[in-house]
MOPAC internal coordinates of N, CA, C and O (Angstrom, degrees):
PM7 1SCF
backbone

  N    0.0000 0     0.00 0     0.00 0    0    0    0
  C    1.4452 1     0.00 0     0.00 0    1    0    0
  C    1.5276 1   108.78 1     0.00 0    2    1    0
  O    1.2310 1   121.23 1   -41.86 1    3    2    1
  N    1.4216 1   115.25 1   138.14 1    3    2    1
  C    1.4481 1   118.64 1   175.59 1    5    3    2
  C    1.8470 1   104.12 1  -109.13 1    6    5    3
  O    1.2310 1   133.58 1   -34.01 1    7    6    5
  N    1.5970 1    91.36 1   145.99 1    7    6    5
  C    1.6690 1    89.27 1   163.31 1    9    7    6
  C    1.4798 1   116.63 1  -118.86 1   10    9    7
  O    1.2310 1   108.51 1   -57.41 1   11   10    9
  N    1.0910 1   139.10 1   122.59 1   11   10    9
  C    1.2115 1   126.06 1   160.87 1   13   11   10
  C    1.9581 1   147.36 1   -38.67 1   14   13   11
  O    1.2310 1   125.95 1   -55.19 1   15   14   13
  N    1.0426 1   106.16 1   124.81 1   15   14   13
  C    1.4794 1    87.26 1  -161.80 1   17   15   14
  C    1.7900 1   107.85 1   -80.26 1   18   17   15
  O    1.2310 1   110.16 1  -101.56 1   19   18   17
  N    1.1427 1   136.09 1    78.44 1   19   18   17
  C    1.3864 1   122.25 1  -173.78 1   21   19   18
  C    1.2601 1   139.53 1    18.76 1   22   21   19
  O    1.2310 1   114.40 1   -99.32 1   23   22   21
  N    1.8882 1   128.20 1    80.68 1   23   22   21
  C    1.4948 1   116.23 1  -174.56 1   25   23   22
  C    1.0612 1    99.94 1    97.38 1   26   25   23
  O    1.2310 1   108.38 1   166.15 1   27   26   25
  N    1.3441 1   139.33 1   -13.85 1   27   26   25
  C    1.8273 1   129.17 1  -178.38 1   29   27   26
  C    1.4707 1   105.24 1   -92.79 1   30   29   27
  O    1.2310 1   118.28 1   146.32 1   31   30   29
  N    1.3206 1   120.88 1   -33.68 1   31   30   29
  C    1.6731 1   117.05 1  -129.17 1   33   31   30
  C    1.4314 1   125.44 1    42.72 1   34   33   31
  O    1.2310 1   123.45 1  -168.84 1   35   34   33
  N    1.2698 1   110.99 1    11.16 1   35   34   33
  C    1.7872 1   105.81 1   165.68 1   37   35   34
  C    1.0369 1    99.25 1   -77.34 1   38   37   35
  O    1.2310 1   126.03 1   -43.23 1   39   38   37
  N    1.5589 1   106.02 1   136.77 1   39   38   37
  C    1.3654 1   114.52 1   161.23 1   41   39   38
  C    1.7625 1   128.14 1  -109.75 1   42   41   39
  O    1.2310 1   116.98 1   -45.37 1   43   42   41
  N    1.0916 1   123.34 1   134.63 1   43   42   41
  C    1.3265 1   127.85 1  -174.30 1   45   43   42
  C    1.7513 1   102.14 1   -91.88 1   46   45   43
  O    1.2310 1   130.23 1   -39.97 1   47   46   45
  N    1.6758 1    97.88 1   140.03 1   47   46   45
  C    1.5204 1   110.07 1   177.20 1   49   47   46
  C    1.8257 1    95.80 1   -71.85 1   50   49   47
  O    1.2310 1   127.34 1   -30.58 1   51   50   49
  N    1.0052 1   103.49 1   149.42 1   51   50   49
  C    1.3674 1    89.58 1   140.58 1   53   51   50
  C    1.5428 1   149.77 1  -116.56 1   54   53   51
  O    1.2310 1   131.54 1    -9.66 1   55   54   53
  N    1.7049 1    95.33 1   170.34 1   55   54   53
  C    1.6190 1   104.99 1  -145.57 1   57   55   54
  C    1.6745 1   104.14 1   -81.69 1   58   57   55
  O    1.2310 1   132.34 1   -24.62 1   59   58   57
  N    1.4275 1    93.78 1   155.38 1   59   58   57
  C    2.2682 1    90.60 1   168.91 1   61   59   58
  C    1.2811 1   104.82 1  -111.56 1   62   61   59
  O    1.2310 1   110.25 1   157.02 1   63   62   61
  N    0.9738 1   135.93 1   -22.98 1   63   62   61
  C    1.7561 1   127.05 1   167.75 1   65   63   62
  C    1.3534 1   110.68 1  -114.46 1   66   65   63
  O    1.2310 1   120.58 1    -3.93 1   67   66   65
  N    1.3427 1   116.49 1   176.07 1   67   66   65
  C    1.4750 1   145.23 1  -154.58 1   69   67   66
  C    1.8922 1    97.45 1   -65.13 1   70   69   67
  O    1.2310 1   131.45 1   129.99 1   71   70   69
  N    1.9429 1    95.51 1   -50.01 1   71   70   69
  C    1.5037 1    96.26 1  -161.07 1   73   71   70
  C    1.3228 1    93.98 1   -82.95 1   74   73   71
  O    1.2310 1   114.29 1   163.41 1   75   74   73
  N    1.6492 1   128.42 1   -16.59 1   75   74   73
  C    1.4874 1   100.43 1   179.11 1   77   75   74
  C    1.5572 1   122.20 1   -95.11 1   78   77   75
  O    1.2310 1   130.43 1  -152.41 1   79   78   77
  N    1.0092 1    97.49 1    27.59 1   79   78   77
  C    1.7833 1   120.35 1  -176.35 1   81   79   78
  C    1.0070 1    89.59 1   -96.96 1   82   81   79
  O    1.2310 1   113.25 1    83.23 1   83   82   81
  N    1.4451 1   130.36 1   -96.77 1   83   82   81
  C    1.6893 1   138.15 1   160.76 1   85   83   82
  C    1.7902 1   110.14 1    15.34 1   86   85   83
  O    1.2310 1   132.28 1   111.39 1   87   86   85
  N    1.6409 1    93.90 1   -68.61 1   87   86   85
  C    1.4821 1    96.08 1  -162.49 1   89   87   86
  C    1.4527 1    99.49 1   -93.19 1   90   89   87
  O    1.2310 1   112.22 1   171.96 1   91   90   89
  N    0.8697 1   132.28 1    -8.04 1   91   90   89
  C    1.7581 1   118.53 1   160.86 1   93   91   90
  C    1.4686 1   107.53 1   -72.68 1   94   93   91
  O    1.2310 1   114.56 1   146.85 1   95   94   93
  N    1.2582 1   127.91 1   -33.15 1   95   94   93
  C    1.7078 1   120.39 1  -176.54 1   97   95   94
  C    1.5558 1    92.10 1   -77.35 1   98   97   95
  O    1.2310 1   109.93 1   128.56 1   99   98   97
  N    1.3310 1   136.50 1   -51.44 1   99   98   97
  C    1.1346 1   112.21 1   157.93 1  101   99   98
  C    1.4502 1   153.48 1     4.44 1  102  101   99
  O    1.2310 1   142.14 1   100.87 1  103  102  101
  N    1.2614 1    74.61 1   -79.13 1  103  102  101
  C    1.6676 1   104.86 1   179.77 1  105  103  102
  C    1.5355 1   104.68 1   -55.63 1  106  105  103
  O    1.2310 1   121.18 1   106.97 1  107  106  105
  N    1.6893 1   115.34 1   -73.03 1  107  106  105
  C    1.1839 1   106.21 1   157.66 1  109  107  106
  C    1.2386 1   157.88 1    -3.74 1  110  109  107
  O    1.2310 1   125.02 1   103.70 1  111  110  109
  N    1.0468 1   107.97 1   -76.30 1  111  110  109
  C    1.9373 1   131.44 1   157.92 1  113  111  110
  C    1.2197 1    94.01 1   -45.56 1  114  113  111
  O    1.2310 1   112.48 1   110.83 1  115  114  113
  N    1.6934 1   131.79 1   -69.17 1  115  114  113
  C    1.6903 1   127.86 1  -170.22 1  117  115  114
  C    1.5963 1   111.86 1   -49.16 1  118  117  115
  O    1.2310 1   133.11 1   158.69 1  119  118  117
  N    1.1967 1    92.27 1   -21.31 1  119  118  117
  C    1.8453 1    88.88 1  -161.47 1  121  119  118
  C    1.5230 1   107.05 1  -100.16 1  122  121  119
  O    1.2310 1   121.85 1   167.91 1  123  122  121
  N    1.9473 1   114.06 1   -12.09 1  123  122  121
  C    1.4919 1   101.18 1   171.54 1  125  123  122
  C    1.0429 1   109.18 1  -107.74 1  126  125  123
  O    1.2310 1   117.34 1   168.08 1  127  126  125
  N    1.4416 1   122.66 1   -11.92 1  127  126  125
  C    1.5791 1   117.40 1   152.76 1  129  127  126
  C    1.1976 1   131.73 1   -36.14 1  130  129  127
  O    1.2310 1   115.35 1   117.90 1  131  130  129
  N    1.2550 1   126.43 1   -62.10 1  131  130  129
  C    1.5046 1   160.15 1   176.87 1  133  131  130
  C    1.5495 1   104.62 1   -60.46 1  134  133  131
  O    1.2310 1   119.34 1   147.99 1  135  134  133
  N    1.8789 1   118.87 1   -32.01 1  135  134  133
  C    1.5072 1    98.69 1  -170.16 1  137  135  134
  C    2.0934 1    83.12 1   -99.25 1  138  137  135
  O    1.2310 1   115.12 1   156.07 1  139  138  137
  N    0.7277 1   126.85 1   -23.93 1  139  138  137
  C    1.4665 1   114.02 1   171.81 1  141  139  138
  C    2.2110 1   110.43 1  -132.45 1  142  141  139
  O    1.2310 1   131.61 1   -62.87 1  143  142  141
  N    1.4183 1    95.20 1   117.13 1  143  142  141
  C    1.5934 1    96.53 1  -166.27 1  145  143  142
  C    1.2858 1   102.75 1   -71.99 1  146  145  143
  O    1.2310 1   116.97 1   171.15 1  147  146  145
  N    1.5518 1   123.38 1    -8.85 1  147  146  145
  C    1.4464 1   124.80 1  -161.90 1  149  147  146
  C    1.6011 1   108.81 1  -106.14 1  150  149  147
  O    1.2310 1   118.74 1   172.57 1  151  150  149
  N    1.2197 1   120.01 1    -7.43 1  151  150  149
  C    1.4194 1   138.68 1   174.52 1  153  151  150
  C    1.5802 1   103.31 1   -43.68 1  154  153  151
  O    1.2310 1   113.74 1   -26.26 1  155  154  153
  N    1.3642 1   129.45 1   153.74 1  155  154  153
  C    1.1841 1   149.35 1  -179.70 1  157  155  154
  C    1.3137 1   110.48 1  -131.74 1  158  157  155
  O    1.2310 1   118.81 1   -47.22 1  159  158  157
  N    1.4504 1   119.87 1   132.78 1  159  158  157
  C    1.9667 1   116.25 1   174.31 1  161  159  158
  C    1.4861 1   100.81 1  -129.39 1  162  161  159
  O    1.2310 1   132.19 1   -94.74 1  163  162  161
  N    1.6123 1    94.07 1    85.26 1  163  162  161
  C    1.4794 1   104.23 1   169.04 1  165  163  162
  C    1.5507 1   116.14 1   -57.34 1  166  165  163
  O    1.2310 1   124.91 1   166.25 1  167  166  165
  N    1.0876 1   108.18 1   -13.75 1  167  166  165
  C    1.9755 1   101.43 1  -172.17 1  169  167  166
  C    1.7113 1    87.12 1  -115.04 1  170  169  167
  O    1.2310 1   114.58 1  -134.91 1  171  170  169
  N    1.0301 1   127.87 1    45.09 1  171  170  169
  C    1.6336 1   125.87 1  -179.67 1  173  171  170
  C    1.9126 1    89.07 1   -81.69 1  174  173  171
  O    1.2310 1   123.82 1    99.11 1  175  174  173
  N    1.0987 1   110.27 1   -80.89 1  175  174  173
  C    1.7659 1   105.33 1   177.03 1  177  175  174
  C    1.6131 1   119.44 1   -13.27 1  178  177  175
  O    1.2310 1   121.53 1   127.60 1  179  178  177
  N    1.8216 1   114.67 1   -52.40 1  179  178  177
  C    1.1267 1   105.00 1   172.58 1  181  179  178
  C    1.6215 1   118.58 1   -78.19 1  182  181  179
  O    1.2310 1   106.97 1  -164.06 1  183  182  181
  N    1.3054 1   141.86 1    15.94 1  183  182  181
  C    1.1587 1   118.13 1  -170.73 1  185  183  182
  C    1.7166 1    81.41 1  -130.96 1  186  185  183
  O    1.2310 1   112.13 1   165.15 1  187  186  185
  N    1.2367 1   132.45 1   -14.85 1  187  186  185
  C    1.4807 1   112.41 1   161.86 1  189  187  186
  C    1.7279 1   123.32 1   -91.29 1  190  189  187
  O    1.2310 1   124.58 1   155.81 1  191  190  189
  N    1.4532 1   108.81 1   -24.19 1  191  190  189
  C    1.0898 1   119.65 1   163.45 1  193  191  190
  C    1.6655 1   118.75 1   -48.27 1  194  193  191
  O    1.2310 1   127.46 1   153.06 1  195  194  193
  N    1.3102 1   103.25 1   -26.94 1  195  194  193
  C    1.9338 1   100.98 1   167.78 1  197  195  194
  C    0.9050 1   132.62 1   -24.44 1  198  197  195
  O    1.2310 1   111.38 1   -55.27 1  199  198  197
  N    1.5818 1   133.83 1   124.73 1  199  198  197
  C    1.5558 1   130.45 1   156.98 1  201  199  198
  C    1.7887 1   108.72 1   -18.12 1  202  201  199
  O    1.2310 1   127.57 1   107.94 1  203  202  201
  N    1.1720 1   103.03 1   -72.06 1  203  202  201
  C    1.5241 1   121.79 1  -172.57 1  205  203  202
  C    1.5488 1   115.36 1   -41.92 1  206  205  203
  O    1.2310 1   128.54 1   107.01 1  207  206  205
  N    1.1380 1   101.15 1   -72.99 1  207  206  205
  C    1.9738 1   107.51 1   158.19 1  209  207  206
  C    1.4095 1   106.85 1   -25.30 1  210  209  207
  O    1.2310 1   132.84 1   103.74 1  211  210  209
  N    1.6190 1    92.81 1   -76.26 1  211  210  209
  C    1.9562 1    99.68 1  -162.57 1  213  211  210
  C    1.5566 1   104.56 1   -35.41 1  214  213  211
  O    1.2310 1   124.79 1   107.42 1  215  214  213
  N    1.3799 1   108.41 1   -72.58 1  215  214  213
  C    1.6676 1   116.32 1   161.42 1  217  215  214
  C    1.4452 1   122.45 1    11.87 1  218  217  215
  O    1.2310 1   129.08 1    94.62 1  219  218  217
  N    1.4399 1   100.11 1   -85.38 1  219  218  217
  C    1.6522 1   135.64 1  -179.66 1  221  219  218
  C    1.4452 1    96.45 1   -37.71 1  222  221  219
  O    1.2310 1   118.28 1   103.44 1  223  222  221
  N    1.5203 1   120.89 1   -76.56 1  223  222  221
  C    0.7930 1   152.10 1   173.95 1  225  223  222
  C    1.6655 1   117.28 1   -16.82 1  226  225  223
  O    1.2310 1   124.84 1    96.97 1  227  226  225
  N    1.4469 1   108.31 1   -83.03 1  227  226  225
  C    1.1633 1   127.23 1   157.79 1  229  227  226
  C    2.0209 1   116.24 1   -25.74 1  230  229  227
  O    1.2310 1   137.31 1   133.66 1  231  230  229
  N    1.2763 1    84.08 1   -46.34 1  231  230  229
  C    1.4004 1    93.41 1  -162.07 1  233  231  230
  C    1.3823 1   115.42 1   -82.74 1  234  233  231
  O    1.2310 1   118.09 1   174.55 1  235  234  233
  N    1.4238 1   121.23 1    -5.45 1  235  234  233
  C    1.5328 1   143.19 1  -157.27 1  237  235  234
  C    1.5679 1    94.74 1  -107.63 1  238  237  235
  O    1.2310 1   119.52 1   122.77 1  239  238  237
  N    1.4605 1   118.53 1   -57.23 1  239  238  237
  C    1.1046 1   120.96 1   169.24 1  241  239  238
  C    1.8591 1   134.42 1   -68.61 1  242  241  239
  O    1.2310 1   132.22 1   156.65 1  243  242  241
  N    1.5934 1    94.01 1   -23.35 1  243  242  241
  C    1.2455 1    86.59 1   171.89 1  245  243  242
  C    1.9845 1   119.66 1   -81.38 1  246  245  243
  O    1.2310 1   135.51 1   152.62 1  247  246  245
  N    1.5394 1    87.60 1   -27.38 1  247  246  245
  C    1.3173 1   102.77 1   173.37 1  249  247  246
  C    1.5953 1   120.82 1   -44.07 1  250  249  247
  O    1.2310 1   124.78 1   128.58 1  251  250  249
  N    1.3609 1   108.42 1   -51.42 1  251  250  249
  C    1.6557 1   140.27 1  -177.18 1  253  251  250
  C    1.5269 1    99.65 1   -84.52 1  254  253  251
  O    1.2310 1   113.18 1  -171.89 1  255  254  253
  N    1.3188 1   130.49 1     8.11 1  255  254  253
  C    1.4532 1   128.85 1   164.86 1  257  255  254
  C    1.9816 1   115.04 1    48.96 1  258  257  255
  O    1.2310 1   130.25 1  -139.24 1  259  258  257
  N    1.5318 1    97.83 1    40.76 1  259  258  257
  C    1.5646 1   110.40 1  -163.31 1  261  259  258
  C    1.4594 1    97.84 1   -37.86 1  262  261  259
  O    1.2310 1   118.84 1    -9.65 1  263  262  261
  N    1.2549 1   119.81 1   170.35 1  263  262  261
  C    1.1109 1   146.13 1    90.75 1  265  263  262
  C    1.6862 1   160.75 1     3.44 1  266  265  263
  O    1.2310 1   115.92 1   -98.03 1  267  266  265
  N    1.1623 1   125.36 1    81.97 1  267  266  265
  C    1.3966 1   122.42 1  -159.70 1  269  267  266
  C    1.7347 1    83.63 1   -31.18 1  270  269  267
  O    1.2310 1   125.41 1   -21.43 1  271  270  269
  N    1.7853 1   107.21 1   158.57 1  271  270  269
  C    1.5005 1   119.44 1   159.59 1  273  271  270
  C    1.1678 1   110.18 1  -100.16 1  274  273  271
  O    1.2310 1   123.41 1    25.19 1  275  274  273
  N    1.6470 1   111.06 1  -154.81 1  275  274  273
  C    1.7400 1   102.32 1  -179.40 1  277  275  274
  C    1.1369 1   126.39 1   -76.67 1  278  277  275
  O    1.2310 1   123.39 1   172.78 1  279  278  277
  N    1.6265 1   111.10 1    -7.22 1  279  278  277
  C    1.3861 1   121.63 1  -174.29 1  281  279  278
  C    1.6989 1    94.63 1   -59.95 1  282  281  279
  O    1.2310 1   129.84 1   129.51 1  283  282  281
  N    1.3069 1    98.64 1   -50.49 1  283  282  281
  C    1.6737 1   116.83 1  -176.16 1  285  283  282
  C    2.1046 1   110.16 1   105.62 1  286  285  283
  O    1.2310 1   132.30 1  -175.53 1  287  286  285
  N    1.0881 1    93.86 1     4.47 1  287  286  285
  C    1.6906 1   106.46 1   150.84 1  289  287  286
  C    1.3579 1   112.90 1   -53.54 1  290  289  287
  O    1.2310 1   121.51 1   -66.45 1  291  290  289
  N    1.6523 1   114.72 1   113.55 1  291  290  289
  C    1.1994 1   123.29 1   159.52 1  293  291  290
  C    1.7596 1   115.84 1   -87.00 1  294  293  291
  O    1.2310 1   115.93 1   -10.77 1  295  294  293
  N    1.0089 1   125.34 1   169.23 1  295  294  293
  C    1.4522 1   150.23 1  -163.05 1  297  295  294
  C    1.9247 1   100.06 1   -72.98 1  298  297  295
  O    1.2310 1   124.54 1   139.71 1  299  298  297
  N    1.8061 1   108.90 1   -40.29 1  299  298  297
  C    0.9639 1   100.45 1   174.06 1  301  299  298
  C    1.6421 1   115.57 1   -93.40 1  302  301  299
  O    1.2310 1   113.60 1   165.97 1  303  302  301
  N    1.1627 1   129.72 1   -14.03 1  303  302  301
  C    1.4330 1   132.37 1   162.88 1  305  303  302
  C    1.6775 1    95.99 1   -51.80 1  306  305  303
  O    1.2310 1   115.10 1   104.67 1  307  306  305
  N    1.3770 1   126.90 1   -75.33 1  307  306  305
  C    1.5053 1   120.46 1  -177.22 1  309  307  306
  C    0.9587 1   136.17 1     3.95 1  310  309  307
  O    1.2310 1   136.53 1    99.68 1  311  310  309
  N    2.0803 1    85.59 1   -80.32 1  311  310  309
  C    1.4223 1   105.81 1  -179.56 1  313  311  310
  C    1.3264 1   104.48 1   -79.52 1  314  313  311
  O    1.2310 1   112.45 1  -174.06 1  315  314  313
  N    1.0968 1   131.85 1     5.94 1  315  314  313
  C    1.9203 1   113.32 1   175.68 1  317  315  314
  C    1.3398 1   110.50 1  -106.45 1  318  317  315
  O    1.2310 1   118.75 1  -173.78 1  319  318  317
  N    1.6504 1   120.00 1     6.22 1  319  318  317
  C    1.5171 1   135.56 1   149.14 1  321  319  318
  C    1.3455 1   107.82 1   -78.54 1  322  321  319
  O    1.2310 1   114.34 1   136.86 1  323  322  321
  N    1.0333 1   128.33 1   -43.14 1  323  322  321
  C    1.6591 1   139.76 1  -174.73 1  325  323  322
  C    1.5955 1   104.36 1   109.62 1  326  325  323
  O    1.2310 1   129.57 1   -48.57 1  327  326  325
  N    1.6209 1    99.15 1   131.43 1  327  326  325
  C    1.5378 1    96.50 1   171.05 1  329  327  326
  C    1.3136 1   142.65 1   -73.39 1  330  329  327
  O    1.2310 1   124.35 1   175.01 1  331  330  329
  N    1.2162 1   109.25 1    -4.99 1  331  330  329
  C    1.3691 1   147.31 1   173.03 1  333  331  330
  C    1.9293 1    99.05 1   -66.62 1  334  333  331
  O    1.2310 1   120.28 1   160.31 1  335  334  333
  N    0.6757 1   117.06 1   -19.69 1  335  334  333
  C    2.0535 1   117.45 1  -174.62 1  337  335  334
  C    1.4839 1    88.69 1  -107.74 1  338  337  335
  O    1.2310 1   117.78 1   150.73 1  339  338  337
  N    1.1078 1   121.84 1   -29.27 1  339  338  337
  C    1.8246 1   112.70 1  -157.61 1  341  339  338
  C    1.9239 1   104.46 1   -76.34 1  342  341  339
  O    1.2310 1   120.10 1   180.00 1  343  342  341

């Protein structure tokens, strides 16, 4: 099954796990960027905002033992909000 990425006609395969979900929207975004530099992704918030992303996400950084960011949120502030809200 293919999905379309909104306004590109790229189409994304689709993914069977979390990280190849991640990196197929990826891919995407890289590839309609690149065929028009002037392109805009007004629904970009909703397609990184995903459960699935957040996930990835979460899991990349906890893996890599981040770093508070600029917010200045550390890893254990997060999880002692619950990762489930983040």
């Amino acid at each position: 099954m293919v999905r379309e990425l909104q306004g590109t006609g790229q189409g994304m395969a689709e993914a069977n796990s979390p990280r190849e979900n991640v990196r197929a929207l990826q891919r995407a975004l890289y590839v309609a960027a690149k065929r028009n530099g002037r392109r805009k992704f007004p629904a970009l918030y909703d397609r990184i905002a995903r459960p699935d992303v957040l996930r990835r996400a979460w899991e990349q950084v906890r893996s890599n033992k981040g770093a508070a960011g600029i917010d200045g949120e550390t890893l254990k502030a997060i999880e002692a909000q619950g990762v489930s809200r983040c």
